[in-house]
C-alpha positions as a printed NumPy array, in Angstrom:
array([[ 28.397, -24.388,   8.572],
       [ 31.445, -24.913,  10.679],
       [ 32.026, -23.808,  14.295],
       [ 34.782, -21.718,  15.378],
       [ 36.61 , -24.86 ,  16.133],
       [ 36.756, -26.613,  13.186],
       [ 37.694, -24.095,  10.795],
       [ 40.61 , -23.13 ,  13.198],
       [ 41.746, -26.796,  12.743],
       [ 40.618, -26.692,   8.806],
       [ 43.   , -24.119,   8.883],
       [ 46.281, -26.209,   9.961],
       [ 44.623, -29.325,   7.445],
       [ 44.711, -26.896,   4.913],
       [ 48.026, -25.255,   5.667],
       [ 49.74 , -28.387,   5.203],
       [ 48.004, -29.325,   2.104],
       [ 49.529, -26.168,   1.093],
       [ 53.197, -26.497,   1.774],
       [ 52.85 , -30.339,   0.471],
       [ 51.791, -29.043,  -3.145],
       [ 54.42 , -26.298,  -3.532],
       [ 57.126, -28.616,  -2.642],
       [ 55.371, -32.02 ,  -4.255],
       [ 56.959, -30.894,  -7.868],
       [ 60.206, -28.444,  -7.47 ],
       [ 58.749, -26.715, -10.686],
       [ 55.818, -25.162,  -8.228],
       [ 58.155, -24.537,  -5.18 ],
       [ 57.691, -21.431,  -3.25 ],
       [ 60.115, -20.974,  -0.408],
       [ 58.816, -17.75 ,   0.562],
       [ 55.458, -18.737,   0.824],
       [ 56.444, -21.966,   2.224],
       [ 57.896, -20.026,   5.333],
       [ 55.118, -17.826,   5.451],
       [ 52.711, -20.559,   5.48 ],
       [ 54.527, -22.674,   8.286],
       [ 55.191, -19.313,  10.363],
       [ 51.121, -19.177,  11.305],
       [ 51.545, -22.508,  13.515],
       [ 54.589, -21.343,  15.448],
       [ 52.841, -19.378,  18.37 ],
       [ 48.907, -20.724,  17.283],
       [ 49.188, -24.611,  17.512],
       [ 49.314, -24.47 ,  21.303],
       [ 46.044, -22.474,  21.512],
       [ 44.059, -24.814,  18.815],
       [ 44.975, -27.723,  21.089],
       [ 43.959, -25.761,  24.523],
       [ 40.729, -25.03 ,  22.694],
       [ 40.199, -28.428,  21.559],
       [ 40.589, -29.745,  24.493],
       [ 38.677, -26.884,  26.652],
       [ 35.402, -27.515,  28.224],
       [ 32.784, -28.105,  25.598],
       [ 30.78 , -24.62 ,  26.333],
       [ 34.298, -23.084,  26.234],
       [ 35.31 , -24.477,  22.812],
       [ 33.764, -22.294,  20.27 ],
       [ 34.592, -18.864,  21.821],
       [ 38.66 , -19.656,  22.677],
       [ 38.743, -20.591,  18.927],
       [ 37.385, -17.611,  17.662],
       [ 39.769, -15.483,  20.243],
       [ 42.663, -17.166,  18.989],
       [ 41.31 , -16.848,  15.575],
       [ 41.272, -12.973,  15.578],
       [ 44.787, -13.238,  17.742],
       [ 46.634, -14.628,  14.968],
       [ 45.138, -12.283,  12.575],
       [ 45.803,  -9.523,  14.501],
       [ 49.371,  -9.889,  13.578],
       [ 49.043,  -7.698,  10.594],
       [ 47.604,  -7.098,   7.243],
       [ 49.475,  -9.157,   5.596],
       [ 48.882, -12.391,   8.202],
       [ 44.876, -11.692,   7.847],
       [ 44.909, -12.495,   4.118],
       [ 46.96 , -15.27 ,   3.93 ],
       [ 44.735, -16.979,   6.474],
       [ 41.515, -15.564,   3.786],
       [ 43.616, -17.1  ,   1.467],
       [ 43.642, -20.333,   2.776],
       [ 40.556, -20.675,   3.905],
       [ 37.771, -17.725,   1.979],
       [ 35.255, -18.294,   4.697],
       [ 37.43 , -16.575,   7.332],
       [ 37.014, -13.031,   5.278],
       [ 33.492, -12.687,   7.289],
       [ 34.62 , -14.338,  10.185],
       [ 37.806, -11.846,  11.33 ],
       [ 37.695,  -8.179,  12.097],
       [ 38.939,  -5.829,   9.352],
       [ 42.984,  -5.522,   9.848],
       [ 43.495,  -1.896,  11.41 ],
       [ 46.172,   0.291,   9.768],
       [ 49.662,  -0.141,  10.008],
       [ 51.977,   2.019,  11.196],
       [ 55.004,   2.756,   9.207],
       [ 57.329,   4.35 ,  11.998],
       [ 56.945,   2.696,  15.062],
       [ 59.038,   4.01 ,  18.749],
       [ 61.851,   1.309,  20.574],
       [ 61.82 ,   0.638,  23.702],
       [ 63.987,   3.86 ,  23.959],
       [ 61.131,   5.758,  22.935],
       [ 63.266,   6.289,  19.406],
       [ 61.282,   6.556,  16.301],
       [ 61.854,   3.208,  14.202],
       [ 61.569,   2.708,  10.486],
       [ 59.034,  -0.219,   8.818],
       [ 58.579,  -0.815,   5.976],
       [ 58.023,   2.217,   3.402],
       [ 55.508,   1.971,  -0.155],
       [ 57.934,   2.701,  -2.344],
       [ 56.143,   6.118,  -3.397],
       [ 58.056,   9.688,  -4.699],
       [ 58.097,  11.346,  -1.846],
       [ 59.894,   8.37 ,  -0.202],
       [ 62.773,   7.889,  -2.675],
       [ 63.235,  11.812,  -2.136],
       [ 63.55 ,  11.222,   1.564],
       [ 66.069,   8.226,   0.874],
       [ 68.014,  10.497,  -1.231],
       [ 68.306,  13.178,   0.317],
       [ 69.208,  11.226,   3.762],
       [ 71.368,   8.771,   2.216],
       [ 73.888,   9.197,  -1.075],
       [ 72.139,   6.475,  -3.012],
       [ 75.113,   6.664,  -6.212],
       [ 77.803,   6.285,  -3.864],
       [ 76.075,   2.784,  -2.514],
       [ 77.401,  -0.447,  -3.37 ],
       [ 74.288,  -3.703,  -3.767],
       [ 74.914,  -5.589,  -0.533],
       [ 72.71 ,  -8.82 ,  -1.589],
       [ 70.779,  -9.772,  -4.512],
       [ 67.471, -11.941,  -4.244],
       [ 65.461, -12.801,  -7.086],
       [ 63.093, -15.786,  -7.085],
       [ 59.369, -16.523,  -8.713],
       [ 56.323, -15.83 ,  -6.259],
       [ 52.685, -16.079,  -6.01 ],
       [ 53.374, -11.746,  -7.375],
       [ 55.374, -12.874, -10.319],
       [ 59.145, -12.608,  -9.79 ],
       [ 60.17 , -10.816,  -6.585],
       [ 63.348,  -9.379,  -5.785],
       [ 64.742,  -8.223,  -2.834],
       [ 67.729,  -6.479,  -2.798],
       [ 69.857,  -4.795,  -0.089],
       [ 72.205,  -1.438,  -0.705],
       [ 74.616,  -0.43 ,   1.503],
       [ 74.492,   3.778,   1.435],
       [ 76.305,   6.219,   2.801],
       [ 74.675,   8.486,   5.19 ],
       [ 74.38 ,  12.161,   4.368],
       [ 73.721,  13.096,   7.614],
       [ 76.44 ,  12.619,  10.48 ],
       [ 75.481,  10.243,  13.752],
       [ 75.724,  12.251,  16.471],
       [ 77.374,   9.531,  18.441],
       [ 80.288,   7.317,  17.134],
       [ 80.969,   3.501,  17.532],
       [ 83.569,   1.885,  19.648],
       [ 85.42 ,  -1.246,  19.332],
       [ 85.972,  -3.728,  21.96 ],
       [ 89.507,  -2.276,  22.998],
       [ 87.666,   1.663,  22.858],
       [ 89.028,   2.414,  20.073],
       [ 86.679,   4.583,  17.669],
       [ 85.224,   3.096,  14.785],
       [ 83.123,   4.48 ,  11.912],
       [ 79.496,   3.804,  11.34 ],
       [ 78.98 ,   1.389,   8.33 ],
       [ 77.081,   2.376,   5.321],
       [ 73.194,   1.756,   6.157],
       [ 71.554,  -0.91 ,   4.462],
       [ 68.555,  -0.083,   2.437],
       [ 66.603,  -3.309,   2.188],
       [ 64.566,  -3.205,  -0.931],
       [ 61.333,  -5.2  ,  -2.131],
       [ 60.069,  -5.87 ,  -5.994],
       [ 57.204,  -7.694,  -6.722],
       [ 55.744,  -8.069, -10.111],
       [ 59.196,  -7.963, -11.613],
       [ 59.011,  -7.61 , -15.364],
       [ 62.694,  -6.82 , -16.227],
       [ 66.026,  -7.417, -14.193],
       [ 69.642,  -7.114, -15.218],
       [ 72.003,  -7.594, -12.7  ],
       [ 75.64 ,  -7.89 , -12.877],
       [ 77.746,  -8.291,  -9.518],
       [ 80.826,  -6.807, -11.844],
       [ 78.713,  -3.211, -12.105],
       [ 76.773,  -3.267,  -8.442],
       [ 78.316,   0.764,  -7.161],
       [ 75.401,   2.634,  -7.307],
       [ 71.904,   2.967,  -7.894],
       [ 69.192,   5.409,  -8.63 ],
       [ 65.418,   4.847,  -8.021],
       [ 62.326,   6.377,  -9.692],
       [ 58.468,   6.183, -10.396],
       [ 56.804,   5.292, -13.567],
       [ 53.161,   5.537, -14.742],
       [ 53.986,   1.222, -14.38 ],
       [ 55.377,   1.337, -11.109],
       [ 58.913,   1.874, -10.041],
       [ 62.134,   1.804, -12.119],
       [ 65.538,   1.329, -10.974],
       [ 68.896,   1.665, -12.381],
       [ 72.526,  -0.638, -10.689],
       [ 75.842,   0.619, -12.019],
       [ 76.549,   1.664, -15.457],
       [ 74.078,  -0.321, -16.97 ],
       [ 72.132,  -2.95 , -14.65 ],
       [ 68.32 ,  -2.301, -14.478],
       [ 65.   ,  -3.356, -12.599],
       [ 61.44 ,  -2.966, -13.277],
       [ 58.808,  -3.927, -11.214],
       [ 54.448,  -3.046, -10.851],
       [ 55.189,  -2.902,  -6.416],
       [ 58.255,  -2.181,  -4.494],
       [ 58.82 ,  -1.133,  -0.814],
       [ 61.927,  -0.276,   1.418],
       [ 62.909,  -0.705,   4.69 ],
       [ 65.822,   1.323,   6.025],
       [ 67.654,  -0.505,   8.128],
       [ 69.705,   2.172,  10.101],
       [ 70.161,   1.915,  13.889],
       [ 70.734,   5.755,  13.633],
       [ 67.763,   6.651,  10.821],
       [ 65.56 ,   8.663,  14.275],
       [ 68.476,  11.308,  13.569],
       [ 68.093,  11.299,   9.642],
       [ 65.967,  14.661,   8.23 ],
       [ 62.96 ,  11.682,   7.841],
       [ 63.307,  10.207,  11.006],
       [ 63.527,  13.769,  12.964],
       [ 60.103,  14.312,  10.982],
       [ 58.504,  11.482,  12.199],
       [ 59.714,  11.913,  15.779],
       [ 57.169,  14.904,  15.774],
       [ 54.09 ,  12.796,  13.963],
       [ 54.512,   9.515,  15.847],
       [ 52.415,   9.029,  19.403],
       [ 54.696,   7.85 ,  22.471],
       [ 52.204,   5.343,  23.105],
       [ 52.78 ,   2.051,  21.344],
       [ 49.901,   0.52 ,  19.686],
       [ 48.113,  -2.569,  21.295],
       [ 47.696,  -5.75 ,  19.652],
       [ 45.197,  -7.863,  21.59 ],
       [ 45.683,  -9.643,  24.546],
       [ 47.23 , -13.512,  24.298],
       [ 45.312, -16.253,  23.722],
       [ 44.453, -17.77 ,  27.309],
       [ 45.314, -21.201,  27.409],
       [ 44.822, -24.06 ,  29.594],
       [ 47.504, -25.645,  31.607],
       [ 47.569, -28.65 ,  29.514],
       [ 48.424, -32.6  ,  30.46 ],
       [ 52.146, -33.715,  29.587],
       [ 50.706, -35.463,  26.43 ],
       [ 49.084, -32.98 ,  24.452],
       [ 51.733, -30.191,  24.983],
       [ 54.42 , -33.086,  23.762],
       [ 52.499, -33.424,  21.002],
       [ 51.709, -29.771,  20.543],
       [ 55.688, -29.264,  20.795],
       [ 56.547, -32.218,  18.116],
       [ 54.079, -30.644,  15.952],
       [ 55.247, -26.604,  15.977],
       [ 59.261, -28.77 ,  15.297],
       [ 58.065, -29.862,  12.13 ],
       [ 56.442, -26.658,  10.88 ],
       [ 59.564, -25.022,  12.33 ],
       [ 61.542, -27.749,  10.027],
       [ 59.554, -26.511,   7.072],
       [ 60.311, -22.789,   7.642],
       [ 63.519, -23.766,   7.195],
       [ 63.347, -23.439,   3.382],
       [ 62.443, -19.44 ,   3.566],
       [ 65.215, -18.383,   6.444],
       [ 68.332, -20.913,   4.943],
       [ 68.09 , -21.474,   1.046],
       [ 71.151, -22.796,   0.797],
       [ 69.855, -25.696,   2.478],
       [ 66.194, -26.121,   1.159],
       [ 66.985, -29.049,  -1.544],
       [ 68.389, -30.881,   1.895],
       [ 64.75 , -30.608,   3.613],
       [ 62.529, -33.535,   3.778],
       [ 59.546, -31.004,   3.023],
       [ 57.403, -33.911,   1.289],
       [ 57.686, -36.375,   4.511],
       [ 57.07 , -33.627,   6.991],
       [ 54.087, -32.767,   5.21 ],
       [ 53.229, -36.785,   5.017],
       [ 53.94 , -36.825,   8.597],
       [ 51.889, -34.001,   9.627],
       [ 48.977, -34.705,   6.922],
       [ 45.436, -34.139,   8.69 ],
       [ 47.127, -33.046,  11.881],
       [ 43.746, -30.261,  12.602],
       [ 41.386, -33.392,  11.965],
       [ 43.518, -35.684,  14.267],
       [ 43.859, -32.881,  17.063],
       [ 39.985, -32.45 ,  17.012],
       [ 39.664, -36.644,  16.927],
       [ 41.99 , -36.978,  20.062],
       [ 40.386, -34.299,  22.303],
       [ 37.029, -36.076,  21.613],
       [ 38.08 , -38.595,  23.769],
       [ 37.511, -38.48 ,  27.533],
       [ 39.688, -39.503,  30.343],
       [ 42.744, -41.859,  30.029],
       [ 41.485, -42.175,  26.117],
       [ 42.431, -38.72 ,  24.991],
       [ 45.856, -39.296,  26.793],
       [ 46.882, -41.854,  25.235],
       [ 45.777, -40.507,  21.643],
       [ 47.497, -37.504,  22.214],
       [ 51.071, -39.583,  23.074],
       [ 50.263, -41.192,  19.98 ],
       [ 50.017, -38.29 ,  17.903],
       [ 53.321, -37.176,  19.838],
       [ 54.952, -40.117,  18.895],
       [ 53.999, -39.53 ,  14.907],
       [ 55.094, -36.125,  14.803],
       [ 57.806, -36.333,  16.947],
       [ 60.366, -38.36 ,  14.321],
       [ 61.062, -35.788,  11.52 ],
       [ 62.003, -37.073,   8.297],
       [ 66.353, -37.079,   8.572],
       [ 67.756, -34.379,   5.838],
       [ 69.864, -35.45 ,   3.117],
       [ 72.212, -34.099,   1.224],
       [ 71.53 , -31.351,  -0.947],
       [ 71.554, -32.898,  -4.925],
       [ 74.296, -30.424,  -6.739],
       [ 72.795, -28.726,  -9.462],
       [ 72.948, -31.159, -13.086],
       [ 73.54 , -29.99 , -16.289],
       [ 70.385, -29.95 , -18.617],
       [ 67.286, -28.883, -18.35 ],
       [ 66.59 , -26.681, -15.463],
       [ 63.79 , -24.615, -13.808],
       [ 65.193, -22.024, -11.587],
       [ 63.849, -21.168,  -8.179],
       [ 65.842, -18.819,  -6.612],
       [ 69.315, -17.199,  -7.024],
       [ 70.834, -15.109,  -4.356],
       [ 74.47 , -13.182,  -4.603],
       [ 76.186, -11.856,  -1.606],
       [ 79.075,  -9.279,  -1.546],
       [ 81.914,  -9.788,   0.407],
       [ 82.097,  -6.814,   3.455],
       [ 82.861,  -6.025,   6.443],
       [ 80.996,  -4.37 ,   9.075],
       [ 82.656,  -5.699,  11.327],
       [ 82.773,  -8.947,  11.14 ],
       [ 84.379, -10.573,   7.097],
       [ 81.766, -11.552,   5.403],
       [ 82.924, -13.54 ,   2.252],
       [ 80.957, -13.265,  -0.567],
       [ 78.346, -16.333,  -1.822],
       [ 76.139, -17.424,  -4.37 ],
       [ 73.394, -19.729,  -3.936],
       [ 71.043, -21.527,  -7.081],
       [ 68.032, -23.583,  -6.132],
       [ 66.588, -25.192,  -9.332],
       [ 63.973, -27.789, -10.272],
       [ 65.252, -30.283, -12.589],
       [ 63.338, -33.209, -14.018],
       [ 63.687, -36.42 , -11.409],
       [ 64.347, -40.34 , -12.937],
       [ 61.158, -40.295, -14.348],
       [ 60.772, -37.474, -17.117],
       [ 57.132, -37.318, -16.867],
       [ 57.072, -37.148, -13.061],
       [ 57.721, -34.381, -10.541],
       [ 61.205, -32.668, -10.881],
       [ 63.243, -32.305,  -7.674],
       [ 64.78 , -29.67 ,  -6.188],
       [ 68.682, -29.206,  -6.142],
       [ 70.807, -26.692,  -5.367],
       [ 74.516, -25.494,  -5.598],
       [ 76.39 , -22.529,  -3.229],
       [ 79.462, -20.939,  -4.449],
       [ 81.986, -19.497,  -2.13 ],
       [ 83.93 , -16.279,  -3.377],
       [ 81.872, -16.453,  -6.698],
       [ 84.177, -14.492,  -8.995],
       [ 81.382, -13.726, -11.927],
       [ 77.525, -13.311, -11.06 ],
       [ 75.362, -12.3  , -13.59 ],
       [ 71.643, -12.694, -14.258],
       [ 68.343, -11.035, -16.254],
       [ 64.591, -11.708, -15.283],
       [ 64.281, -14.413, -18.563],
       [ 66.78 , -16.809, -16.174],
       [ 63.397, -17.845, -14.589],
       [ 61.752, -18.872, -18.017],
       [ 60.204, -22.06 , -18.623],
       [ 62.426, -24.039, -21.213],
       [ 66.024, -23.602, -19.883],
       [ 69.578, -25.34 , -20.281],
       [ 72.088, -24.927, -17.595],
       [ 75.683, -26.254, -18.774],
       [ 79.002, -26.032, -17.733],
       [ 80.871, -23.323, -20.   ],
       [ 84.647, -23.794, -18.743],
       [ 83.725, -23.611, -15.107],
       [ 81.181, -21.28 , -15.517],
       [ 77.361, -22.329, -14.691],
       [ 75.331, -20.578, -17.827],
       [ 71.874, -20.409, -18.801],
       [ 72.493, -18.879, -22.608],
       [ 72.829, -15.491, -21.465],
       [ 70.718, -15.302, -18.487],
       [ 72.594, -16.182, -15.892],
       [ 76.128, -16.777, -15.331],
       [ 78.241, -17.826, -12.442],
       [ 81.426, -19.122, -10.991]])
């Protein structure tokens, strides 16, 4: 059986191993749980390396406290970490309920994120004039849940703010439309045209929830959840009824992970290892430039990094210095990025496809495209790679849930990128 120790680094060896097969073959990649993946070591890799390197008597019980720290994050963080690694299930302490509404440092009630249920889309309605809202952004991409899609509406308020907003000369300006950001998983039919995006009207099914865009765009999906993104949603009929349910006293997660003051080697190499995870997260939070990311040589650069943590603090004295600058000094060097490969006509595999509208709140915002597809690499019976393409001021967008089926042709239809009738751009 493993000590607390070990499966805390097991956990990082098997993290990797994780990112390294969904971006091995671009058919398999998974950008979203890519991120999610390499998000665990941002704040934890500092407290496996304190406990590695802590006392002996000390080890066992500061990995077990950081353990149930990182879990402690949320549901969600708790069982990806039982996904990676089952035998944590009876090691960490059931995850305790969410809140939905949480209060701001103002003490102002705060939206999360909202099961997608019928009493919530009445609450959305009636606070916000859903048919008069225009699809911000468009997200739709295969997950580990099927095809997800996330998708942002900008609605108008039906209730009045009950201050205004003021530019930077004083002059008065009016509050934007609030975005609703919406989540899909288990997608099972999508039609999506950025021609027909004004309006949109929400409802449950004995199958889940069922949505319509427009005139005639449409989205079906088995799990779906908003998250109303409006700075002024405390004074919205929902928020002023969660005011009077929600305690002033904001819930505690545990306290930190103590840490040791570590020598100048292992936090160098602690830091050179969270850049490379960081590197990798870069895939989830910039799409646009994930066919650019050397995900494959971070992963070969970081391969075993628990294990070699775990081998370096076993050292004593001027040893475990020195192993730990050498670890530095292989982690340090990420992989350069390269060029994102455009998008070739042929057989494709498509990954992800986002569409932005052009707005302003603000600040012009022009609107974008951006495709991330596998295609096969030199070698037809080896790994495809991952390319991508981003279109400024796209003047067609159009796409339907069988865009993401196995067996596609992209081609170039008189400066249009199609797949048959599944997706089209320009």
């Amino acid at each position: 059986m493993s000590s607390p120790l070990e499966t805390f680094a097991g956990l990082l060896d098997r993290s990797i191993r994780e990112i390294a097969t969904l971006a091995m073959d671009a058919r398999s990649f998974d950008a979203t749980r890519i991120g999610r993946v390499a998000d665990i070591w941002d704040n934890n890799t500092l407290p496996l390396v304190s406990a590695a390197c802590a006392p002996w008597p000390l080890r066992s019980s500061r990995a077990s406290t950081a353990l149930r720290w990182m879990a402690d994050l949320g549901a969600d963080r708790r069982r990806l970490m039982v996904d990676l690694d089952p035998s944590l299930d009876g090691m960490l302490p059931t995850a305790l309920p969410e809140r939905s509404v949480h209060r701001d440092y103002q003490g102002r009630v705060s939206p999360g994120t909202f099961r997608l249920t019928a009493e919530i889309i009445d609450a959305l309605a009636h606070d916000y004039d859903l048919a008069s809202g225009s699809v911000r952004s468009l997200t739709a991409q295969p997950s580990e849940a099927g095809l997800q899609v996330h998708l942002t509406l900008a609605a108008p308020r039906r209730f009045t703010p009950s201050t205004g907003r003021a530019s930077r000369d004083g002059s008065p300006l009016p509050w934007p439309a609030a975005p609703l950001r919406f989540t899909f998983n288990g997608v099972t039919d999508l039609l999506f045209d950025a021609e027909d995006r004004i309006g949109m009207a929400v409802s449950r099914t004995s199958s889940g929830s069922a949505v319509t865009i427009g005139r005639s765009g449409r989205l079906h999906a088995t799990e779906a959840s908003v998250w109303p993104d409006d700075p002024r949603w405390y004074e919205s009929t929902a928020g002023q009824a969660a005011d009077l349910a929600t305690p002033h006293a904001r819930p505690q997660r545990r306290k930190p992970v103590r840490t040791s003051t570590l020598p100048a080697p292992q936090r160098a190499a602690t830091r050179a290892l969270v850049m490379l995870m960081l590197h990798a997260r870069l895939v989830h939070h910039y799409p646009n430039l994930a066919a650019g990311v050397p995900i494959v040589g971070i992963c070969r650069a970081a391969a075993d990094a628990g294990s070699a943590i775990l081998a370096a603090a076993a050292r004593h004295g001027s040893a475990r210095q020195t192993a730990f600058a050498e670890l530095e000094q292989r982690w340090r060097h990420v992989p350069p990025e390269v060029p994102p490969e455009a998008i070739r006509f042929g057989p494709v595999m498509l990954r992800h496809a986002r569409y932005d509208e052009p707005h302003d709140d603000d600040v012009p915002r022009h609107g974008c495209a951006v495709l991330l597809a596998a295609v096969p690499g030199a070698d037809p019976a080896g790994p495809w790679t991952l390319t991508s393409e981003e279109i400024t001021r796209p003047s067609r967008f159009r796409i339907t849930s069988s865009a993401f089926d196995h067996g596609q042709h992209i081609h170039d239809d008189g400066g249009f990128l199609r797949v048959a009738d599944a997706l089209v751009v320009r």
